[in-house]
Each structure stands twice: as structure tokens, then as C-alpha cells.
PDBQT receptor file of N, H, CA, C and O in Angstrom, charges set to zero:
ATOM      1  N   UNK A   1       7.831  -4.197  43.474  1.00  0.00    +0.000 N 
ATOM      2  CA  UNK A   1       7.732  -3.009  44.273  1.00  0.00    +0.000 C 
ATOM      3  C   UNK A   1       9.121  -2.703  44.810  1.00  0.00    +0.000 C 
ATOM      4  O   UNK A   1       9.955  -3.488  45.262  1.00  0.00    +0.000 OA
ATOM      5  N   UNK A   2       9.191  -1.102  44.626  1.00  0.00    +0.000 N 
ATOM      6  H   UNK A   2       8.513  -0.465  44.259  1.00  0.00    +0.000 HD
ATOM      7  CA  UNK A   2      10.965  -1.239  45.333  1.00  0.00    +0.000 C 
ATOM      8  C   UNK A   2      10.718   0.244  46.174  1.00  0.00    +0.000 C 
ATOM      9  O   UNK A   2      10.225   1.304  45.790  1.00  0.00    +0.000 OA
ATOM     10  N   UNK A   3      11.194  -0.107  47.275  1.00  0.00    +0.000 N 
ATOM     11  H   UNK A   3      11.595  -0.968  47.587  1.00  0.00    +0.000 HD
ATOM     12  CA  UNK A   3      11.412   0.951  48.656  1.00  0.00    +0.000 C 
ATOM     13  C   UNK A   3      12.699   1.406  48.502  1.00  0.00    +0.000 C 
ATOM     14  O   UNK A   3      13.656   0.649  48.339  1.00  0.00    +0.000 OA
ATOM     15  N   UNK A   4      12.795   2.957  48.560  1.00  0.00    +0.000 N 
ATOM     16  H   UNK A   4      12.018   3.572  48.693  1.00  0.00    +0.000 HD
ATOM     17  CA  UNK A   4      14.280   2.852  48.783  1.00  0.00    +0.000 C 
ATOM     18  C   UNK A   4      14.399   4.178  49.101  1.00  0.00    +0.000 C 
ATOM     19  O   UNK A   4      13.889   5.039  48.384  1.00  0.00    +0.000 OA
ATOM     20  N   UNK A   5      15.163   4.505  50.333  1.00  0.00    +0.000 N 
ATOM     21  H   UNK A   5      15.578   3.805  50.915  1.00  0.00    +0.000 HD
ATOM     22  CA  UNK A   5      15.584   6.079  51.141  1.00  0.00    +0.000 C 
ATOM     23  C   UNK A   5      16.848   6.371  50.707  1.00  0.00    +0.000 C 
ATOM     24  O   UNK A   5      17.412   5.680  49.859  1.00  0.00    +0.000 OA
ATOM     25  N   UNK A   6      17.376   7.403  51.250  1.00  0.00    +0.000 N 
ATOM     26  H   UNK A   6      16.918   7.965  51.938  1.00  0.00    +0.000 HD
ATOM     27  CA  UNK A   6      18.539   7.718  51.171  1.00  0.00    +0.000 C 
ATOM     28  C   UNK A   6      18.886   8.118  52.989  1.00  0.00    +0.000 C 
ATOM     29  O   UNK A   6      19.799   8.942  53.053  1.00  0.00    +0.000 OA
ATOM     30  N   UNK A   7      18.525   7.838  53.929  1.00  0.00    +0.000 N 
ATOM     31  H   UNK A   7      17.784   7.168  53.877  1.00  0.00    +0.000 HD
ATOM     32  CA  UNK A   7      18.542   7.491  55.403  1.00  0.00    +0.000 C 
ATOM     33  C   UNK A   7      20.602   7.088  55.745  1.00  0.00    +0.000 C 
ATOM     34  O   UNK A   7      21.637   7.120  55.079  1.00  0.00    +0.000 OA
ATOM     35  N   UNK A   8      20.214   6.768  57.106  1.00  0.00    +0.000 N 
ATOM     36  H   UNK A   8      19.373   6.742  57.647  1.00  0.00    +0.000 HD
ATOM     37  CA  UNK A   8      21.334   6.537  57.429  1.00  0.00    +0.000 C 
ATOM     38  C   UNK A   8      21.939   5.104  57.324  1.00  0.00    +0.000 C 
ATOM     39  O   UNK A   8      23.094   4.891  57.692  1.00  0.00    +0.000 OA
ATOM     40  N   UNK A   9      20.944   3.884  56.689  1.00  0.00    +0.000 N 
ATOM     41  H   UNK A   9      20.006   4.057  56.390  1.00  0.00    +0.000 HD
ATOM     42  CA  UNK A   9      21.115   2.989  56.435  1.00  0.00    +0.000 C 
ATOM     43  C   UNK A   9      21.313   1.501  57.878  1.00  0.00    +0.000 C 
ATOM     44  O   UNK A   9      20.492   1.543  58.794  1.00  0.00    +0.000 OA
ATOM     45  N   UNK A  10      22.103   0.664  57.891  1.00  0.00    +0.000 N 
ATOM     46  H   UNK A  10      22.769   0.630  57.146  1.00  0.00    +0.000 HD
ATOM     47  CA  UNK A  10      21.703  -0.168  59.206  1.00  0.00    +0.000 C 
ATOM     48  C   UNK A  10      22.593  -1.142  58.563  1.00  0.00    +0.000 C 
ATOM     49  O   UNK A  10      22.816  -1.044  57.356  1.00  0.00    +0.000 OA
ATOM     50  N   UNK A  11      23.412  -2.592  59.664  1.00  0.00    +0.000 N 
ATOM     51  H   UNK A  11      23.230  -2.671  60.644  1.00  0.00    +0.000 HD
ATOM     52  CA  UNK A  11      23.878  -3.409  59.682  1.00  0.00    +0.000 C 
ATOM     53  C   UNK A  11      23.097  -4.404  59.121  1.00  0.00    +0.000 C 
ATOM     54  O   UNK A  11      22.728  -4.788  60.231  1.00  0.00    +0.000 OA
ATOM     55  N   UNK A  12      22.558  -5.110  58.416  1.00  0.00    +0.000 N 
ATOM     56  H   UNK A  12      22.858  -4.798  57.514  1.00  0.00    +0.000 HD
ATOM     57  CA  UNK A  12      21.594  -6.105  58.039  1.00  0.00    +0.000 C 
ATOM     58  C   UNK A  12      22.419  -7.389  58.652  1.00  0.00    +0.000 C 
ATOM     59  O   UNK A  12      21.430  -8.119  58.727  1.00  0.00    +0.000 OA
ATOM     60  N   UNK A  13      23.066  -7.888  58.951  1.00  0.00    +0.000 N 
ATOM     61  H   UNK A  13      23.869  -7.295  58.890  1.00  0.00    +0.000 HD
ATOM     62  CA  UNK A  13      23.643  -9.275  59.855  1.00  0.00    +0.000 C 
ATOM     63  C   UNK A  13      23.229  -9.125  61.158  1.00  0.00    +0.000 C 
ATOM     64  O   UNK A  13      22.654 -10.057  61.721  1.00  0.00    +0.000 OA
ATOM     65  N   UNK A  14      23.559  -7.500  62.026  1.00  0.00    +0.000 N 
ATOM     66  H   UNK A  14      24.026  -6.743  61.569  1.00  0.00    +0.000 HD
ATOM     67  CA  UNK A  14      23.515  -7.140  63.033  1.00  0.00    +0.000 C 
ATOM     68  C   UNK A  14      21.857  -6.862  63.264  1.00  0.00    +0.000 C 
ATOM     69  O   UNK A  14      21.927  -5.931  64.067  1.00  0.00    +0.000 OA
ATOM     70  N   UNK A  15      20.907  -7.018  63.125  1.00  0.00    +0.000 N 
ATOM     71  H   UNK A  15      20.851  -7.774  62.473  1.00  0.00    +0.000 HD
ATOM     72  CA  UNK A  15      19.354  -6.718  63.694  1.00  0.00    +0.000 C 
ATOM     73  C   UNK A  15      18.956  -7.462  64.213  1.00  0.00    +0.000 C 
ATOM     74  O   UNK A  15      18.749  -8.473  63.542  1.00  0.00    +0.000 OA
ATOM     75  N   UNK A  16      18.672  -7.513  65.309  1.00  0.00    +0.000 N 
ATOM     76  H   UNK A  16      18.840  -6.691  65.854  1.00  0.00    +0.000 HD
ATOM     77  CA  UNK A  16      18.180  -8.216  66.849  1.00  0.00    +0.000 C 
ATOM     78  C   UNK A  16      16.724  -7.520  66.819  1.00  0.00    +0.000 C 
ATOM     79  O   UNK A  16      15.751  -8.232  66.569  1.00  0.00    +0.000 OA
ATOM     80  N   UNK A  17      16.595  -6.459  67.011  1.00  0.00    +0.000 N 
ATOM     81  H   UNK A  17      17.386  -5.881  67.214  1.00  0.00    +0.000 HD
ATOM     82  CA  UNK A  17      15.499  -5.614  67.722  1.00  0.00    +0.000 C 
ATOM     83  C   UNK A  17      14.587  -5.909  66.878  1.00  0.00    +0.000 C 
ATOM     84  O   UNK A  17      14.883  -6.256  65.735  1.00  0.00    +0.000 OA
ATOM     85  N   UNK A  18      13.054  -5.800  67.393  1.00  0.00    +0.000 N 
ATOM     86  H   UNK A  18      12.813  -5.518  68.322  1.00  0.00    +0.000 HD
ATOM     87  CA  UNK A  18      12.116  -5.850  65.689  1.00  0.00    +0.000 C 
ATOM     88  C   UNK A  18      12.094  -7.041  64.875  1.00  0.00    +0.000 C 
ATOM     89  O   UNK A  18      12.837  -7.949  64.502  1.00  0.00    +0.000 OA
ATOM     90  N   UNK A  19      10.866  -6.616  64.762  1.00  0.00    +0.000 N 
ATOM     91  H   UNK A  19      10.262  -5.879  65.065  1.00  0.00    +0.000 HD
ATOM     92  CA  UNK A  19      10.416  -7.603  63.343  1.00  0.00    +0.000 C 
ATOM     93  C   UNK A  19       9.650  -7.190  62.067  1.00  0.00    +0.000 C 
ATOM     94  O   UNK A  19       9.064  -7.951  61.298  1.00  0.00    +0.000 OA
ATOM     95  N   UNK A  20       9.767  -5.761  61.975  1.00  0.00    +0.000 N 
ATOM     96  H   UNK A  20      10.244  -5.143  62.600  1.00  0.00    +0.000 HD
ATOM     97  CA  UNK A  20       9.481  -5.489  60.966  1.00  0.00    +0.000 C 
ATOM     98  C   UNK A  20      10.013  -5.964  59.563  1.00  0.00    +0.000 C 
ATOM     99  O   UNK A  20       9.410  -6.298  58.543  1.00  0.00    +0.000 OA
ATOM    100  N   UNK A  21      11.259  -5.884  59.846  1.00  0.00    +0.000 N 
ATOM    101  H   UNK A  21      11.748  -5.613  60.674  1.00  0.00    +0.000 HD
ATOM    102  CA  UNK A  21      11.852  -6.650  58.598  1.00  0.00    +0.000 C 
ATOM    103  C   UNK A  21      12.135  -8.124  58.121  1.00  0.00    +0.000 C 
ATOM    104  O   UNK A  21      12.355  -8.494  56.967  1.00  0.00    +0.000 OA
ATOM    105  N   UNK A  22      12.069  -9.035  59.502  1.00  0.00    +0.000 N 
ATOM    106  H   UNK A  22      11.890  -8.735  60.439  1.00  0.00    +0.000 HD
ATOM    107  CA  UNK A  22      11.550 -10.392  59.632  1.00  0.00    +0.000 C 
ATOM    108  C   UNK A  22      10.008 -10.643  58.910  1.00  0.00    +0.000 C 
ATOM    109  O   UNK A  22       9.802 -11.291  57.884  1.00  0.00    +0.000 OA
ATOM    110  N   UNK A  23       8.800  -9.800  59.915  1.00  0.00    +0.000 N 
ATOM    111  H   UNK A  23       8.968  -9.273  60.748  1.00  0.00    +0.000 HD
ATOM    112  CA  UNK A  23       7.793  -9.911  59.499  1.00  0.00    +0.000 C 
ATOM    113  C   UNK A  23       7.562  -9.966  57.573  1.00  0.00    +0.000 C 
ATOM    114  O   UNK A  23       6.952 -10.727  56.822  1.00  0.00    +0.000 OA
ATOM    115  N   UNK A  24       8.242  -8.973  57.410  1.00  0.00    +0.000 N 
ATOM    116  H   UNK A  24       8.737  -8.355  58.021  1.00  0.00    +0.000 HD
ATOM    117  CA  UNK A  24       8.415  -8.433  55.581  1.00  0.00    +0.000 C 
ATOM    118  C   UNK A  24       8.649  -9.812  54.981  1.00  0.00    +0.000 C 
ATOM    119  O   UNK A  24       7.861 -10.515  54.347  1.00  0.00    +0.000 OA
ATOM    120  N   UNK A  25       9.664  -9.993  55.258  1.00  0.00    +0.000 N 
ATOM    121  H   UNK A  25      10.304  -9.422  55.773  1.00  0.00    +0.000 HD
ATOM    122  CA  UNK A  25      10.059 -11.438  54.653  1.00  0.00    +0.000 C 
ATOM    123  C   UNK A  25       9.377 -12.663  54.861  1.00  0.00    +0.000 C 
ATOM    124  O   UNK A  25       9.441 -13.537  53.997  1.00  0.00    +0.000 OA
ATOM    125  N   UNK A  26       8.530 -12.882  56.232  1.00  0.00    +0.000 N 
ATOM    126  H   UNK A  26       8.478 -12.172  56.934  1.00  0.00    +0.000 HD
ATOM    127  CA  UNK A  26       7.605 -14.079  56.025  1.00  0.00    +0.000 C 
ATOM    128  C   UNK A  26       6.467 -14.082  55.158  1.00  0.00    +0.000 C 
ATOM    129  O   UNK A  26       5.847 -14.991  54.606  1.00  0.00    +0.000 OA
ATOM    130  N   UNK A  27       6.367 -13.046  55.174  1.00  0.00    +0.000 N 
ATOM    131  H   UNK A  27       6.870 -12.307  55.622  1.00  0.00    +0.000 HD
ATOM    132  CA  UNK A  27       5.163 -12.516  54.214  1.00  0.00    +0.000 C 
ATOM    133  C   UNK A  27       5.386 -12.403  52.914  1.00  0.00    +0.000 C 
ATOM    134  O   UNK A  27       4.421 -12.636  52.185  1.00  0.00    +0.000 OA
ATOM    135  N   UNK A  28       6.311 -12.135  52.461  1.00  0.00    +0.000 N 
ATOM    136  H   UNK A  28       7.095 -11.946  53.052  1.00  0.00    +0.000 HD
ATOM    137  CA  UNK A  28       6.926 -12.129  50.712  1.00  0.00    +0.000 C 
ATOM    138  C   UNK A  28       7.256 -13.887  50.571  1.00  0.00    +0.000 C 
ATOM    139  O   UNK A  28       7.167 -14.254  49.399  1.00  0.00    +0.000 OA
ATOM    140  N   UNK A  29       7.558 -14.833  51.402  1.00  0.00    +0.000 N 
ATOM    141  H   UNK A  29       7.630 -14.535  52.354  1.00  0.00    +0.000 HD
ATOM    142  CA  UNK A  29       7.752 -16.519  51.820  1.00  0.00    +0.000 C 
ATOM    143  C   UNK A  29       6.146 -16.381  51.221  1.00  0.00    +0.000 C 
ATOM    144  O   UNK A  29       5.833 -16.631  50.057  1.00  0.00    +0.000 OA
ATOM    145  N   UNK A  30       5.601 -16.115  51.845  1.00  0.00    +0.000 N 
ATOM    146  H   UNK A  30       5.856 -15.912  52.790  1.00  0.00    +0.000 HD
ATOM    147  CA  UNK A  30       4.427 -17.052  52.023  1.00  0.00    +0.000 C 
ATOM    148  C   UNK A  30       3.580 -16.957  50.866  1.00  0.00    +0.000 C 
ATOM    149  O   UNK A  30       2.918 -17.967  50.625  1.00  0.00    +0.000 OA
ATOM    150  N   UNK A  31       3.408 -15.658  49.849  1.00  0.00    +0.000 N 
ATOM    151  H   UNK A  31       3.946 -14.838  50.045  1.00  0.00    +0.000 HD
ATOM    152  CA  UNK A  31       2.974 -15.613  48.939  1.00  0.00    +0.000 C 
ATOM    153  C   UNK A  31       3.918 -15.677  47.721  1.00  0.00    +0.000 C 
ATOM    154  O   UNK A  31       3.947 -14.920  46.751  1.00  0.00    +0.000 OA
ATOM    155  N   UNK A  32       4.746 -16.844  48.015  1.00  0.00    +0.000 N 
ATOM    156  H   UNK A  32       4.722 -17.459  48.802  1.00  0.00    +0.000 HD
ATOM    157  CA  UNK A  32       5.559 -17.114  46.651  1.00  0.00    +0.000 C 
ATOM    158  C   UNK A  32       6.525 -16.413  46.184  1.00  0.00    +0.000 C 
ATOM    159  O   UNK A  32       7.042 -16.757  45.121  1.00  0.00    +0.000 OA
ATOM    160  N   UNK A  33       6.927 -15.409  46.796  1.00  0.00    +0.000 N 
ATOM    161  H   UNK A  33       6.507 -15.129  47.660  1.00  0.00    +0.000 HD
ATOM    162  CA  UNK A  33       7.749 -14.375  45.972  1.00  0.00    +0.000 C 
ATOM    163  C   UNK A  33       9.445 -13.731  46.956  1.00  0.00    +0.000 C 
ATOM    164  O   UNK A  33       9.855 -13.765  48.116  1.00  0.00    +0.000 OA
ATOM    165  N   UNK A  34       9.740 -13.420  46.159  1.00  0.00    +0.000 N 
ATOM    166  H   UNK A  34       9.407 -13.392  45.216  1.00  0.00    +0.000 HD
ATOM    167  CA  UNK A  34      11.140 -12.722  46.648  1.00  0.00    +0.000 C 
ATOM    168  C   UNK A  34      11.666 -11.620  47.315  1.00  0.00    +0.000 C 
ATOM    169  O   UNK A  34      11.579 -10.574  46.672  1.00  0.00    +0.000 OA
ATOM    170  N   UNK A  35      12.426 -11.502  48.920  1.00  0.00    +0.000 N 
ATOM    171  H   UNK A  35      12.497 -12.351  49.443  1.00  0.00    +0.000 HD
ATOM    172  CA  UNK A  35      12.348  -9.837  49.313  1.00  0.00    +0.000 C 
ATOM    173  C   UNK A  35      13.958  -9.918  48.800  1.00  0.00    +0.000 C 
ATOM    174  O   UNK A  35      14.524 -11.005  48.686  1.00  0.00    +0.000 OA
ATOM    175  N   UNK A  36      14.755  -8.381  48.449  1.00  0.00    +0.000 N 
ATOM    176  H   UNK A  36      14.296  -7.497  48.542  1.00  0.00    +0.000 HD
ATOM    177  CA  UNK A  36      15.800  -8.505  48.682  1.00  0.00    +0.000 C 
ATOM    178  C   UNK A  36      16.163  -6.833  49.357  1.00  0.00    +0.000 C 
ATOM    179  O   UNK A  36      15.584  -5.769  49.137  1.00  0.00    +0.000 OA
ATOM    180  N   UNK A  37      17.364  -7.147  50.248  1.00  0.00    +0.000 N 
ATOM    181  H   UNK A  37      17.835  -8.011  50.426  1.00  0.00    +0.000 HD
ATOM    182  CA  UNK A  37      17.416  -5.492  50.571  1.00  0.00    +0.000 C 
ATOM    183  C   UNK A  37      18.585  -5.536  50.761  1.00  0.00    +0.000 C 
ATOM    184  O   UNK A  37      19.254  -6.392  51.339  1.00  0.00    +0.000 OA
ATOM    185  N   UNK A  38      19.098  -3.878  49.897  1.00  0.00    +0.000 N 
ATOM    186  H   UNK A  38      18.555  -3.182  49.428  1.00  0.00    +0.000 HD
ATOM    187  CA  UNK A  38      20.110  -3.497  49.806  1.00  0.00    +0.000 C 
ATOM    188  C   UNK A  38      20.162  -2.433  50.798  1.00  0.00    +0.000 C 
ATOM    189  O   UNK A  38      19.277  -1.578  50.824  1.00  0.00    +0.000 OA
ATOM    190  N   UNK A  39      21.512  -2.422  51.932  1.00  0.00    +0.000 N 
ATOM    191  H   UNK A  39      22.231  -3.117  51.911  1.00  0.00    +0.000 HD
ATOM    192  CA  UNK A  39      21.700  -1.388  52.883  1.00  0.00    +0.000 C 
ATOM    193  C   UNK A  39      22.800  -1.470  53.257  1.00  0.00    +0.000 C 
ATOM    194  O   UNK A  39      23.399  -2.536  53.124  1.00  0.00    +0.000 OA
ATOM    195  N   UNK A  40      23.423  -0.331  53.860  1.00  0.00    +0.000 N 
ATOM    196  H   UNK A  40      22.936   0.536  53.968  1.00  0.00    +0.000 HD
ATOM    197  CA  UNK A  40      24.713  -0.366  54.235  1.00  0.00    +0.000 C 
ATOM    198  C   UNK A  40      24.724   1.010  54.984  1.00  0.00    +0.000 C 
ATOM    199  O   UNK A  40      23.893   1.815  54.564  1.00  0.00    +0.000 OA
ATOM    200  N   UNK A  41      25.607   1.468  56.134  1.00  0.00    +0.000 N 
ATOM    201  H   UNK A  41      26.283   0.815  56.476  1.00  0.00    +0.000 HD
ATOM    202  CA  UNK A  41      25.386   2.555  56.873  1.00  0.00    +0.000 C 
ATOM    203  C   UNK A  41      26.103   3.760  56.421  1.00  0.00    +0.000 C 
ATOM    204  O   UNK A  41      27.307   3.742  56.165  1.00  0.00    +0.000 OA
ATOM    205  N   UNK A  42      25.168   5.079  56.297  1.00  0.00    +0.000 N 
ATOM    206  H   UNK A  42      24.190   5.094  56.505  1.00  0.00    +0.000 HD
ATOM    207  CA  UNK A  42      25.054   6.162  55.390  1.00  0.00    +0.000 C 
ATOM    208  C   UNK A  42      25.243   6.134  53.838  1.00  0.00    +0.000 C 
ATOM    209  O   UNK A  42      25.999   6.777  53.111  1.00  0.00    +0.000 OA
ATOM    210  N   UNK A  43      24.322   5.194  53.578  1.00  0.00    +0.000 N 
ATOM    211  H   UNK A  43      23.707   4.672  54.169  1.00  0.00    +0.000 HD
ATOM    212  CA  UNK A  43      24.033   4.698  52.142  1.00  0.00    +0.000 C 
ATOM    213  C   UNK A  43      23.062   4.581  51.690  1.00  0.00    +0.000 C 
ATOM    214  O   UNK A  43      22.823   4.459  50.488  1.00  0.00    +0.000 OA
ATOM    215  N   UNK A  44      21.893   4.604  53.073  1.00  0.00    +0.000 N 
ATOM    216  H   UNK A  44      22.087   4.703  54.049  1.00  0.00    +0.000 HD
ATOM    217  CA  UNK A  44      20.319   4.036  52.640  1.00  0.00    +0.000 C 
ATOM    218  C   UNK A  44      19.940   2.846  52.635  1.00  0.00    +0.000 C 
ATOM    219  O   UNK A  44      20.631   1.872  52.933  1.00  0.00    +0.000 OA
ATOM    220  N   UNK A  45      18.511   2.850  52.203  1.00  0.00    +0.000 N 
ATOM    221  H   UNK A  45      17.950   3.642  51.961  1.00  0.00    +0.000 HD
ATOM    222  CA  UNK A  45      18.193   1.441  52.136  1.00  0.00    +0.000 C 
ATOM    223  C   UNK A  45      17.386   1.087  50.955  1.00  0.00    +0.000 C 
ATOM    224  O   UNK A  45      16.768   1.970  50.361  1.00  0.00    +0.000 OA
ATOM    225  N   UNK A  46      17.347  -0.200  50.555  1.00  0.00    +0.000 N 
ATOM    226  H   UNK A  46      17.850  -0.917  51.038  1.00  0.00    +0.000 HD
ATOM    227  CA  UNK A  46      16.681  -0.390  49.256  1.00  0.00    +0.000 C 
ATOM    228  C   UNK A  46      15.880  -1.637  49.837  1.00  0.00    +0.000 C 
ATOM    229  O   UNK A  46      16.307  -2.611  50.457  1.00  0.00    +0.000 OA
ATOM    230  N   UNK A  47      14.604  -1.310  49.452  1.00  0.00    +0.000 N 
ATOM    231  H   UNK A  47      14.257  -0.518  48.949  1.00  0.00    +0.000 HD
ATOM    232  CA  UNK A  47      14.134  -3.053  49.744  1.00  0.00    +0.000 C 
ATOM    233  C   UNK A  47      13.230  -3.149  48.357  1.00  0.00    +0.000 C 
ATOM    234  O   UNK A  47      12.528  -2.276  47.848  1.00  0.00    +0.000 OA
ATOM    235  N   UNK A  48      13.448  -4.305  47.984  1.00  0.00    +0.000 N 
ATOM    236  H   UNK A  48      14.019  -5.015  48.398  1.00  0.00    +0.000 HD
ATOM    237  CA  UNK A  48      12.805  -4.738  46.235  1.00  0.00    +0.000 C 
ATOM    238  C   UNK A  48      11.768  -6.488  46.546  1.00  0.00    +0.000 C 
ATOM    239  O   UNK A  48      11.999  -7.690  46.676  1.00  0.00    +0.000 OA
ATOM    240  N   UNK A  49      10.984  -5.846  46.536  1.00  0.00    +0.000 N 
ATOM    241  H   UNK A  49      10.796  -4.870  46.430  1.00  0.00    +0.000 HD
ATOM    242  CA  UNK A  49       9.672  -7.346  46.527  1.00  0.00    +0.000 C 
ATOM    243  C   UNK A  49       9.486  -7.375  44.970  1.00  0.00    +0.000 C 
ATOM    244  O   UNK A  49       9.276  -6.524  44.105  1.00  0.00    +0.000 OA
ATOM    245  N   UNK A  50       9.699  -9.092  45.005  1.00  0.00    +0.000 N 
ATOM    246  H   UNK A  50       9.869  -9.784  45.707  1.00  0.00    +0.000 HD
ATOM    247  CA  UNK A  50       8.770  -9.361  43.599  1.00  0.00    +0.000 C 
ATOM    248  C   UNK A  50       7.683 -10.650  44.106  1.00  0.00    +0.000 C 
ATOM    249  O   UNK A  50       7.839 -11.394  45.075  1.00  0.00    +0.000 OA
ATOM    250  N   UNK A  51       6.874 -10.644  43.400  1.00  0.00    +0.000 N 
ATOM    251  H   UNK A  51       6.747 -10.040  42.613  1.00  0.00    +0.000 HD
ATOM    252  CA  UNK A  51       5.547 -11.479  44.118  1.00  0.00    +0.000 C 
ATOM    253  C   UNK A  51       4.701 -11.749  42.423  1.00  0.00    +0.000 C 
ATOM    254  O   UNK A  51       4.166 -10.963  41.641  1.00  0.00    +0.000 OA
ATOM    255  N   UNK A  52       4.849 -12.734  42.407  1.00  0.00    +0.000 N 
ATOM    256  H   UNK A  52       5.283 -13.372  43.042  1.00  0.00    +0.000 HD
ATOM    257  CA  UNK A  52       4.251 -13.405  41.302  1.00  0.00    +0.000 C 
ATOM    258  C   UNK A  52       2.851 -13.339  40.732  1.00  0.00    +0.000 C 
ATOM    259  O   UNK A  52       2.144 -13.514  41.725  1.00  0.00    +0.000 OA
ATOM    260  N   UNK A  53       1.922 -13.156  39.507  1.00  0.00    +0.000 N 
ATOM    261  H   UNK A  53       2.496 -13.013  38.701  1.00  0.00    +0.000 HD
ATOM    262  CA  UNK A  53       1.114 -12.767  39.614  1.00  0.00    +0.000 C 
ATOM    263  C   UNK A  53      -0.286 -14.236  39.175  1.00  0.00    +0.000 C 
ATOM    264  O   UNK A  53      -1.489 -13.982  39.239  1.00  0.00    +0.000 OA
TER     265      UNK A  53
């Protein structure tokens, strides 16, 4: 599955606030599979799950 905007994008080292994107990732952990996300600011964001079948 792949998410991806064309938004204003975000620091990915720098995220304190939230857990949406924490949450994402325990959850792609837990059923075996891989998150990866590509972002950078005014670039967008890409997020790509693979999850095994």
C-alpha cells in the first residue's frame, strides 16, 4: 500500500507531537511487515507499507 501527497511535507527526526505515525509503525511491527516514509519539507509525503500475505 503506498500513501503519498504532495502537502507541505515535515521533519521526520524532528516529531515529538502525536502518534499517529508511531502508532502506524507499531502496527506494520506487529503484523510482520515493513513501514517506510519518504518526506521532506515542501516535497510531500510518501508512506509505503508492505505486510506479508
Amino acid at each position: 500500500m503506498v500513501i503519498k501527497d504532495n502537502g507541505i511535507g515535515f521533519d521526520l527526526e524532528k516529531m515529538h507531537t502525536g502518534f499517529g505515525i508511531q502508532g502506524m509503525m507499531e502496527r506494520v511491527q506487529l503484523l510482520g511487515g515493513k513501514i517506510d516514509i519518504k518526506t521532506d519539507r515542501a516535497e510531500g509525503t510518501q508512506i509505503q507499507v508492505i505486510l506479508p500475505l
